[in-house]
C-alpha positions in Angstrom: 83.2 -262.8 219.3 82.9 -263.9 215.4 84.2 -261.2 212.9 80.1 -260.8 212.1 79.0 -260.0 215.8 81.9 -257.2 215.2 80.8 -255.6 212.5 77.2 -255.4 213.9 78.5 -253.6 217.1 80.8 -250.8 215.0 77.5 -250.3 212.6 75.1 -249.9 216.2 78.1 -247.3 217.2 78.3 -245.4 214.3 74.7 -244.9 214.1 74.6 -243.4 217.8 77.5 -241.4 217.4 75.4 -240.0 214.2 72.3 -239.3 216.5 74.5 -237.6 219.1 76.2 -235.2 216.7 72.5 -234.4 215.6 71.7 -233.4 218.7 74.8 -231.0 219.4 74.5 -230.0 216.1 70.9 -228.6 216.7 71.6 -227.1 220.1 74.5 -224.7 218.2 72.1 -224.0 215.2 69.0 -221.8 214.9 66.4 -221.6 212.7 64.3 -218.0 213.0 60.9 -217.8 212.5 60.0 -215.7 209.2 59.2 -212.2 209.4 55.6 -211.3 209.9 54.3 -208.1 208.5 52.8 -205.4 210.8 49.2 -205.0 211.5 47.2 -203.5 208.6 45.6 -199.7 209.4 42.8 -200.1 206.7 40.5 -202.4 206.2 37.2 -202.7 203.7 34.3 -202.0 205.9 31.8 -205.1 204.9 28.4 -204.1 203.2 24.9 -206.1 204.0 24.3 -209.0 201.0 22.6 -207.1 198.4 23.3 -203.8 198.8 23.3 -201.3 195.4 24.9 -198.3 195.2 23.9 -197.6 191.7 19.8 -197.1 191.6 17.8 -196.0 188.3 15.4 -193.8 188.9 12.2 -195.2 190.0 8.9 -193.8 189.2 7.1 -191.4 192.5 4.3 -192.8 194.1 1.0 -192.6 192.1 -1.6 -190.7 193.8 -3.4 -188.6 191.0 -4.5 -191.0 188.5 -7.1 -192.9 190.8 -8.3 -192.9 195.0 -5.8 -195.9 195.1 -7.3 -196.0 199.4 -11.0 -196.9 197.7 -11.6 -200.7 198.8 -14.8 -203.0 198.5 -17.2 -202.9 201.4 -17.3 -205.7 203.9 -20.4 -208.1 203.6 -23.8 -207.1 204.7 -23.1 -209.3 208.1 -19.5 -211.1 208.7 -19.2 -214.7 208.8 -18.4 -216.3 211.9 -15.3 -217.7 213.0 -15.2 -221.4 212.1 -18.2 -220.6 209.8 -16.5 -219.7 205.9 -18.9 -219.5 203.0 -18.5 -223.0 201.5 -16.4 -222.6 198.1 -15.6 -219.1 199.1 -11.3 -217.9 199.8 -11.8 -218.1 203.6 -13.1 -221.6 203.3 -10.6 -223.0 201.5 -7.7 -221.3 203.7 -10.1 -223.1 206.8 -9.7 -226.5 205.5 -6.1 -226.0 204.5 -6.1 -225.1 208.7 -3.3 -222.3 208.1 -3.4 -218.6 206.8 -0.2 -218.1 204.8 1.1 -214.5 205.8 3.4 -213.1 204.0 5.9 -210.2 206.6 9.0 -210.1 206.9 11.4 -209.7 210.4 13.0 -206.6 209.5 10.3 -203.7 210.3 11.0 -203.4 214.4 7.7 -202.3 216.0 5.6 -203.9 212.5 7.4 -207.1 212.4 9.9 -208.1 214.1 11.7 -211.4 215.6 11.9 -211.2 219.7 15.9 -211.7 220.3 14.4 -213.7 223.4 11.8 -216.1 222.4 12.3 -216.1 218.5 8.7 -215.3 218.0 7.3 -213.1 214.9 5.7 -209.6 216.3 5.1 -206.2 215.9 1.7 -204.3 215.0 1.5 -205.7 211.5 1.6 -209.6 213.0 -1.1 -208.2 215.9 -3.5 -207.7 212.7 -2.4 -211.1 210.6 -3.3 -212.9 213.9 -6.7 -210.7 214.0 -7.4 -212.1 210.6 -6.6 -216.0 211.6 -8.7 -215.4 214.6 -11.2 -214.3 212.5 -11.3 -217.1 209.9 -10.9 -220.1 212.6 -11.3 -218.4 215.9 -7.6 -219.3 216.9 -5.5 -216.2 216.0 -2.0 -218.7 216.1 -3.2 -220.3 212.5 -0.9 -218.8 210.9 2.2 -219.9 208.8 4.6 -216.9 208.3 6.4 -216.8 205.0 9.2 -214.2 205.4 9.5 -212.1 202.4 11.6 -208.8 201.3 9.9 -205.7 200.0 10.8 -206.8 196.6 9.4 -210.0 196.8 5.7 -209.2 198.6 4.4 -208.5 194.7 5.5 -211.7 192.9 4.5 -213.6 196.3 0.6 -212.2 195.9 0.7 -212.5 192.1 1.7 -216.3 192.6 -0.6 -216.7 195.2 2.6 -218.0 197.2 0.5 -216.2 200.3 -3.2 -215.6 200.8 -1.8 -212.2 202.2 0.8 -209.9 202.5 0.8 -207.6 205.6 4.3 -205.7 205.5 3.6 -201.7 206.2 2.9 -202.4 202.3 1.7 -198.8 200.6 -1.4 -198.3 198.7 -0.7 -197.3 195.2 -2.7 -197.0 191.7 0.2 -199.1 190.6 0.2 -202.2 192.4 -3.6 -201.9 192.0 -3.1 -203.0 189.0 -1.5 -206.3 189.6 -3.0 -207.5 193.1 -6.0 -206.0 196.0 -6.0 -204.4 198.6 -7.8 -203.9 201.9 -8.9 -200.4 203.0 -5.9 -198.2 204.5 -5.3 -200.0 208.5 -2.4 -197.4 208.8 -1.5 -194.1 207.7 2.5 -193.1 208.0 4.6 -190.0 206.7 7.8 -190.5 205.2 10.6 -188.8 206.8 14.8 -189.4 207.3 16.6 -190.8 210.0 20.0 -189.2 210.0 23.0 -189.5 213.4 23.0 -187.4 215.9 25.4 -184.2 215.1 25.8 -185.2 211.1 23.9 -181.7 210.0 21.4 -183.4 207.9 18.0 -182.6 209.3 16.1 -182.7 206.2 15.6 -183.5 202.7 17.7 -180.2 201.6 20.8 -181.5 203.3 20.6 -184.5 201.1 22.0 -183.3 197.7 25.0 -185.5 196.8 24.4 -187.5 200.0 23.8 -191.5 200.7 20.4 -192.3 201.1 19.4 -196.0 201.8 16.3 -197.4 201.4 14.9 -200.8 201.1 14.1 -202.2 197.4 10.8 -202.7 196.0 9.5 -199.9 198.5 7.9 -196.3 197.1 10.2 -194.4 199.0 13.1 -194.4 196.9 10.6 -193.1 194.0 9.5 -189.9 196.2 13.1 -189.2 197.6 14.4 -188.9 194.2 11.2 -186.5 193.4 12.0 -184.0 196.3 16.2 -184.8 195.9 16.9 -185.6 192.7 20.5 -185.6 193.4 20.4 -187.8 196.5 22.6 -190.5 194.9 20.1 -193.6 196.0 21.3 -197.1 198.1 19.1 -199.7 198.2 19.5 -202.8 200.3 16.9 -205.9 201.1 16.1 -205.1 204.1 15.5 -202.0 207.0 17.8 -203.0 209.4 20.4 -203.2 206.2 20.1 -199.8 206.2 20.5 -199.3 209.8 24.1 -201.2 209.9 25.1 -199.2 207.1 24.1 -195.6 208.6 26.3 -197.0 211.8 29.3 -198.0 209.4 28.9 -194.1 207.8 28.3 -196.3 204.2 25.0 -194.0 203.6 24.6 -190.4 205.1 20.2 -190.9 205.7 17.8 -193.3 205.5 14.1 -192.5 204.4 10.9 -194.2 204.7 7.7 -194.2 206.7 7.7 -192.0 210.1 7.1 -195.7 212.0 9.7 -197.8 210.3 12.2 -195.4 211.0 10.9 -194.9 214.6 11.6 -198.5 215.3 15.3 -198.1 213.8 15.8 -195.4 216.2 15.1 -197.6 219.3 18.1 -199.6 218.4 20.6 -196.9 218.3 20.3 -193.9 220.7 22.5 -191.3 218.3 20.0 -192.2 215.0 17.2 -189.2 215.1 14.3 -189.3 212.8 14.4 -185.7 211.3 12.7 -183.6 208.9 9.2 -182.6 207.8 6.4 -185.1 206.3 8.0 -186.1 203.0 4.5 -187.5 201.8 1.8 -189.8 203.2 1.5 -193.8 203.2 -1.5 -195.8 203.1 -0.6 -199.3 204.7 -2.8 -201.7 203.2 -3.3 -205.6 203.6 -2.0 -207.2 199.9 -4.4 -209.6 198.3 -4.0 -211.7 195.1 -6.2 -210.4 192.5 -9.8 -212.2 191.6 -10.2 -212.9 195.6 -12.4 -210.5 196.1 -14.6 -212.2 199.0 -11.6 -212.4 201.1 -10.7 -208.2 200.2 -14.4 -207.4 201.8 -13.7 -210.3 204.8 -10.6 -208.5 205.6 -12.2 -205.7 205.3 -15.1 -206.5 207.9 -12.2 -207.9 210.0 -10.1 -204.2 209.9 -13.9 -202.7 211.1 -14.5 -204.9 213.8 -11.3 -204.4 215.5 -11.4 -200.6 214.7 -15.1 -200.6 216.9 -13.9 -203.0 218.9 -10.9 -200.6 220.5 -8.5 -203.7 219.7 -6.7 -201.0 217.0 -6.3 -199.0 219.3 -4.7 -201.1 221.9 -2.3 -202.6 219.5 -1.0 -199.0 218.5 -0.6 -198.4 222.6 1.3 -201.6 222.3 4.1 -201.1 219.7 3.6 -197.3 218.1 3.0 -195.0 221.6 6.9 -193.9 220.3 5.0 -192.1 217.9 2.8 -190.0 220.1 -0.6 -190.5 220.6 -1.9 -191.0 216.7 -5.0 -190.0 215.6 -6.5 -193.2 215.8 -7.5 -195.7 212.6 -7.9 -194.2 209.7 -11.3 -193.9 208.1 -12.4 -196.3 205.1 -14.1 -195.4 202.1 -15.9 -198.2 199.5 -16.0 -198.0 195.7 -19.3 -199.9 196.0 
């Protein structure tokens, strides 16, 4: 064996009695895992995107200053399905081959998506597909545009939608920036409170959380009859809703049906409390469209003669009790 071959063996030994020492070494030594701290007992309960704890005062509904339910009377006879008035609203949305609806799927029992098929429903769509049927005689011509309550104004004034149909209120002051159709349905606002919490109406609401959805006049009339119900607003109902469950608000107000579709989703949410004030639901039109106001119009009749009203209140509103039927329309011409 040459001196070189030698020196290449010690080297190979020393490095493996290195590695062996490692390995003894490590079974001796220990290395503990750093401490971990305990499990937290608070947490920040999360709030819906949106949400507003601060509100300004909003103005009350306007009912004094004009008969905000007044609407334009439907044409002597009603065109026919598939038949628009060539140049009129109605014929250009035919030859688009779409009605542009503006709703939203927050209002369960108005409009709503089914968990199960992912479809758009509720009374509200019912009518919007009463109007397609009407305009085209297919009542699935219909492209839904999902909008908040805040953003059904500045939809119509963009003409973004041909209409808006969103339990959307009658007032003197959005009758000054877009139409609407004669009242199709007439709610009360009341509260939904939980089960046990001691608020059964609005004089249990002083210093309390009340939610309600922006852009809607509910949070106006609230603060009329409570003026220190410290106002949350959120984008949507069902906002609200998760938000009543977490114990963020204390109530939520708004119109008798919307809050009778909350309450189907939780059994210890109650709606409670007298009629807070009336709401005229109305179908939202763009201003200067006035042929398609008195279509509409004709369209709301027919199905009010027709029974079809009727059987789409047995549908989704029989919660409510047995109604009173449609409401009644009155012309300003």
């Amino acid at each position: 064996m040459t001196a070189r071959t030698r020196a290449s063996a010690r080297t190979v030994i020393a490095f493996v009695a290195i590695a062996l020492g490692v390995v003894l070494l490590a079974g001796c030594l220990s290395f503990p895992a750093p401490e971990s701290p305990g499990p937290s007992a608070t947490a920040q309960t999360p709030e819906p995107l949106g949400a507003n704890f601060d509100v300004a005062k909003e103005a009350p509904p306007n009912s004094s200053s004009c008969d905000a339910t007044q609407s334009l009377r439907p044409a002597a006879e009603q065109p026919q399905p598939a038949q628009m008035p060539p140049g009129s609203t109605m014929d250009a949305i035919f030859r688009r081959g779409r009605l542009i609806v503006g709703t939203d799927i927050g209002s369960n029992l108005f409009s709503f998506r089914d968990p199960i098929t992912g479809d758009i429903q509720g009374f509200d769509v019912d009518l919007a597909h009463e109007i397609s049927r009407a305009i085209f005689n297919d009542p699935n011509r219909i492209e839904f545009r999902v909008l908040s309550s805040g953003e059904r104004m500045d939809a119509l004034r963009n003409q973004e939608v041909d209409v808006v149909v969103k339990t959307m209120s009658i007032t003197c002051d959005r009758l000054r920036e877009i139409s609407f159709s004669s009242p199709y349905y007439v709610a009360s606002q009341r509260i939904l409170s939980l089960r046990g919490s001691g608020i059964t109406g609005p004089e249990q609401l002083a210093d309390k959380r009340v939610c309600a959805a922006r852009g809607t006049t509910s949070i106006g009339r609230m603060q009329q009859i409570e003026p220190h119900a410290k106002m949350v607003t959120t984008t949507t109902w069902a906002d609200c809703l998760v938000m009543l469950q977490q114990s963020q608000v204390d109530a939520v107000s708004t119109d008798d049906a919307v809050l009778a579709g909350l309450a189907t989703q939780d059994p210890w949410a109650q709606v409670v409390g007298p009629s807070l004030g009336q709401e005229n639901y109305g179908v939202g039109m763009p201003v200067g469209h006035d042929d398609m106001v008195r279509f509409v119009n004709g369209t709301i009749a027919e199905i009010r003669a027709s029974g079809r009203w009727q059987e789409m209140y047995d549908k989704w509103l029989s919660i409510l009790g047995p109604g009173y039927g449609p409401p009644q329309p009155t012309y300003r011409d």
